[in-house]
C-alpha positions, 0 to 999 in steps of 0.5 A, spaced: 394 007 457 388 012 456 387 016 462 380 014 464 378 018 470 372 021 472 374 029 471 377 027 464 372 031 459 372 024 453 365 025 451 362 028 445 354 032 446 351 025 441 355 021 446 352 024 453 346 023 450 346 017 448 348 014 455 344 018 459 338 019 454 337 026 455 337 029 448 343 033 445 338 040 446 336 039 453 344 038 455 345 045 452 339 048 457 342 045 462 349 048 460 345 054 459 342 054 466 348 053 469 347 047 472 353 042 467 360 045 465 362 041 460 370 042 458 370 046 451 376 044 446 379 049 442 375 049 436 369 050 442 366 043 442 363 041 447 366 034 451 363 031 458 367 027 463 364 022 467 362 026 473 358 031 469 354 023 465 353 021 473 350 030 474 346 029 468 343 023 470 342 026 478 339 032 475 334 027 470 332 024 476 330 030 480 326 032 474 322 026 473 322 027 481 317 033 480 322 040 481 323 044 475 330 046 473 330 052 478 329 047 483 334 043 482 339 048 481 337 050 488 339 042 490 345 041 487 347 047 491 345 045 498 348 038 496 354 041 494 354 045 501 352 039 504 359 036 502 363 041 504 360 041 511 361 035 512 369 035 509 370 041 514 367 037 521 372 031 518 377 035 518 375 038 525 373 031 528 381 030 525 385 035 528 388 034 534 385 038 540 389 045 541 391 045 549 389 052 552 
């Protein structure tokens, strides 16, 4: 059975567009602005995951949404930070109290 995981980079750049309706040329803006990693085969290929389908279609929104790419460079990091904090205060809310 095939491995069909969210982090598995299974889609080609035609397939990517395809899906999210953002064409191949955007899809390399985006990679050049850092705001997508898509794994490279050895040939250099570009393959997209299903995660980086989901970022692709969040980043179309906040554009349709008015903000340009630097904009939503700027949102996908204070999201990402937003998640790390919130990890961290459940790891805290986890954690027995230490006696002092």
């Amino acid at each position: 059975m095939v491995d069909l995981n969210t982090d598995r980079a299974l889609y080609s750049i035609s397939v990517a567009a395809e899906v999210t309706g953002v064409n191949p040329q955007m899809l390399r803006i985006y990679e050049q602005k850092g705001l997508l990693e898509p794994h490279r085969t050895e040939g250099g290929t570009r393959r997209y995951s299903t995660r980086e389908l989901e970022r692709i279609g969040e980043i179309a929104s906040l554009l349709a949404a008015g903000l340009n790419l630097a904009g939503v460079a700027q949102v996908l990091l204070l999201r990402a930070e937003n998640l790390e904090l919130r990890r961290e205060i459940e790891h805290l809310r986890r954690k027995p109290p230490s006696s002092t």
